[in-house]
N, C-alpha and C positions, 0 to 999 in steps of 0.2 A: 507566781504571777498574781496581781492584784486585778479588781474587777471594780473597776469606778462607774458608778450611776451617778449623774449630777442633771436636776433640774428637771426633770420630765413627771408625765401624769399618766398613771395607770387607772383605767375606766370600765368598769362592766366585765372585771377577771373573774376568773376561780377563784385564782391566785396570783398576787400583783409582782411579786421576789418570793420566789422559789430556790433557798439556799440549802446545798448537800454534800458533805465529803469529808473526808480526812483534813487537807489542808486547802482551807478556804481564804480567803484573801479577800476580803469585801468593804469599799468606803460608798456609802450611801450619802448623800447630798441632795436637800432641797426636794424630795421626792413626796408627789401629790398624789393622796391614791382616794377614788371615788365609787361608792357601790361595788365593790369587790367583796366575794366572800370571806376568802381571809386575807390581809395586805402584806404580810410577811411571814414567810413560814422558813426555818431554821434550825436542819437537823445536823450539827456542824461538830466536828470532833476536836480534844481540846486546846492543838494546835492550831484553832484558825481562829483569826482577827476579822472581827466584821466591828466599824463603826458605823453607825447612824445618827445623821443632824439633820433637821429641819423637815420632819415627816408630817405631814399633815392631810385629813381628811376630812 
């Protein structure tokens, strides 16, 4: 299973993507992150696909 994020604004998190597993499946798009303590965190094992484009803070 894949896990699409496209377009949104994460504000005032811990943590904005909070990624964790064996097999991860993750495409990031356009994703706004503001005053978060950390904006992606990514403990992912070597079978999993995470891209990210267009991250900005």
């Amino acid at each position: 299973m894949t896990i699409k994020i496209t377009n949104c604004t994460i504000i005032n998190s811990g943590t904005g993507v909070h990624l964790e597993g064996d097999n991860v499946d993750v495409e990031i798009k356009g994703l706004r992150t503001i005053n978060n303590k950390k904006d992606i965190y990514a403990n992912v094992g070597k079978s999993s696909s995470i891209i990210i484009e267009d991250l900005s803070s």
